[in-house]
C-alpha positions in Angstrom: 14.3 -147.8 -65.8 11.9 -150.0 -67.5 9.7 -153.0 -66.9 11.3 -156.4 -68.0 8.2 -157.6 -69.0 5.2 -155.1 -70.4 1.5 -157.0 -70.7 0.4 -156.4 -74.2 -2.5 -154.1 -72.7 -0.2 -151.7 -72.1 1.5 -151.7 -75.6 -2.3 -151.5 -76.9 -2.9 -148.6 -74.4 0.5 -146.3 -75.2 -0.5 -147.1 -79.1 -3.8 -145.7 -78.5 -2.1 -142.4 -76.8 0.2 -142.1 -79.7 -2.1 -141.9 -81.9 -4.4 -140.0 -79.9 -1.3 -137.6 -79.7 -0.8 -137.0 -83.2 -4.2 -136.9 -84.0 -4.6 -134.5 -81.6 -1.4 -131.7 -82.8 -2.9 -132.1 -86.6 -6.1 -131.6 -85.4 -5.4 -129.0 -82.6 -7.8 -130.9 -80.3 -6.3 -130.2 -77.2 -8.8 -133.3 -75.6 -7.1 -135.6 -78.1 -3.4 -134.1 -77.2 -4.5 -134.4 -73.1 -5.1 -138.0 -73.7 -2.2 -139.0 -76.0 0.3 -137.7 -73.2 -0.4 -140.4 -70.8 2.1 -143.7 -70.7 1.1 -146.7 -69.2 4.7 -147.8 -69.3 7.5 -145.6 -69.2 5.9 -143.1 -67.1 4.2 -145.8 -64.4 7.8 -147.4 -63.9 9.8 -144.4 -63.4 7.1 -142.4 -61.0 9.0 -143.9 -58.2 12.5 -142.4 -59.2 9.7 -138.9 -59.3 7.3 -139.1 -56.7 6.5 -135.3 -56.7 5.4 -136.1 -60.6 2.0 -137.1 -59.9 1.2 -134.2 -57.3 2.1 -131.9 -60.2 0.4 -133.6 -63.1 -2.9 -133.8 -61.0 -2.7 -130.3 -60.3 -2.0 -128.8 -63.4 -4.6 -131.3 -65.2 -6.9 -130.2 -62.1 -5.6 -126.4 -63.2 -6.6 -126.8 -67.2 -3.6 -127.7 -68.5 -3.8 -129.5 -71.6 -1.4 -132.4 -70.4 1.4 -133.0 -68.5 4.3 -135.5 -69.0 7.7 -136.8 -67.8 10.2 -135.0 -70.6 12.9 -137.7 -71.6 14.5 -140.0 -68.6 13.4 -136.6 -66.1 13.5 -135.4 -64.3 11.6 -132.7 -66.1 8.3 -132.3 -66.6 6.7 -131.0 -69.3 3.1 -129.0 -68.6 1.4 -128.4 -72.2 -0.8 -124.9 -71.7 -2.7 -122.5 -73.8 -4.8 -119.8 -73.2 -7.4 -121.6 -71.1 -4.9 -123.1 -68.7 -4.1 -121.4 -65.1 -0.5 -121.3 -65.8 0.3 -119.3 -63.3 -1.1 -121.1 -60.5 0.5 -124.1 -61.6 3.9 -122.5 -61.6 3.1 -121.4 -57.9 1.8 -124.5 -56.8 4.2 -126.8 -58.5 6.9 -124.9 -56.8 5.5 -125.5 -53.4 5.5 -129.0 -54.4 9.1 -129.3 -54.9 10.0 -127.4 -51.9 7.7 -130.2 -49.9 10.0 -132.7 -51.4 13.1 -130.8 -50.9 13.8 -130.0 -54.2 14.8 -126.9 -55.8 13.0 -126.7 -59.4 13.3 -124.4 -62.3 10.2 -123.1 -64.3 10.6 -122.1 -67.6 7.9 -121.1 -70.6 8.3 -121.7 -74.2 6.2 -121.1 -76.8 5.6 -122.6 -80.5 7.7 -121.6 -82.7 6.7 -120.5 -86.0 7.3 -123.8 -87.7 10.0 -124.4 -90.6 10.2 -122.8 -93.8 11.7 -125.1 -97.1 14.3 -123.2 -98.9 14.5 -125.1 -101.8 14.0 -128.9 -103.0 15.9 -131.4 -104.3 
């Protein structure tokens, strides 16, 4: 579900969060990484398809997290954490969210993996 018409502001503005983004991995700047997962596109037009989305992003951002997005087409949501962010609390409240919206939700943590190791070159 996307727009059939996106105002160039918008391209300009998801540009700027992509780089923002990337910028903000290589640099580990979670700031940089907060910004970079917003979407003034994607995410706006399919908030209706979502509308417990936005309770959960504001809490989690309200919570520390370092960003919160729509993973994929949803209708799961990613919450990026580290060791400042009240994880826990977000768990608890985004649960009660769901179950305000009569939805029964699954919470899971990952971690970073260690990153790839070359095993030889061509």
């Amino acid at each position: 579900m996307l727009p059939r018409e996106i105002p160039l502001k918008s391209y300009v503005s998801n540009s700027r969060y992509l780089s923002s983004l990337l910028l903000g991995f290589f640099k580990g700047d979670r700031n940089l990484i907060r910004q970079g997962l917003n979407d003034d596109i994607v995410e706006k037009s399919r908030e209706p398809l979502f509308p417990h989305y936005r309770k959960i992003k504001d809490i989690a951002l309200k919570l520390d997290a370092v960003g919160s997005c729509v993973s994929g087409a949803g209708p799961s949501i990613l919450v990026v954490y580290d060791e400042k962010t009240r994880i826990d609390e977000i768990e608890k409240k985004s649960i009660d969210i769901c179950k305000e919206f009569n939805l029964q939700c699954t919470l899971k943590r990952a971690e970073i993996a260690g990153g790839v190791n070359v095993e030889r070159r061509n």
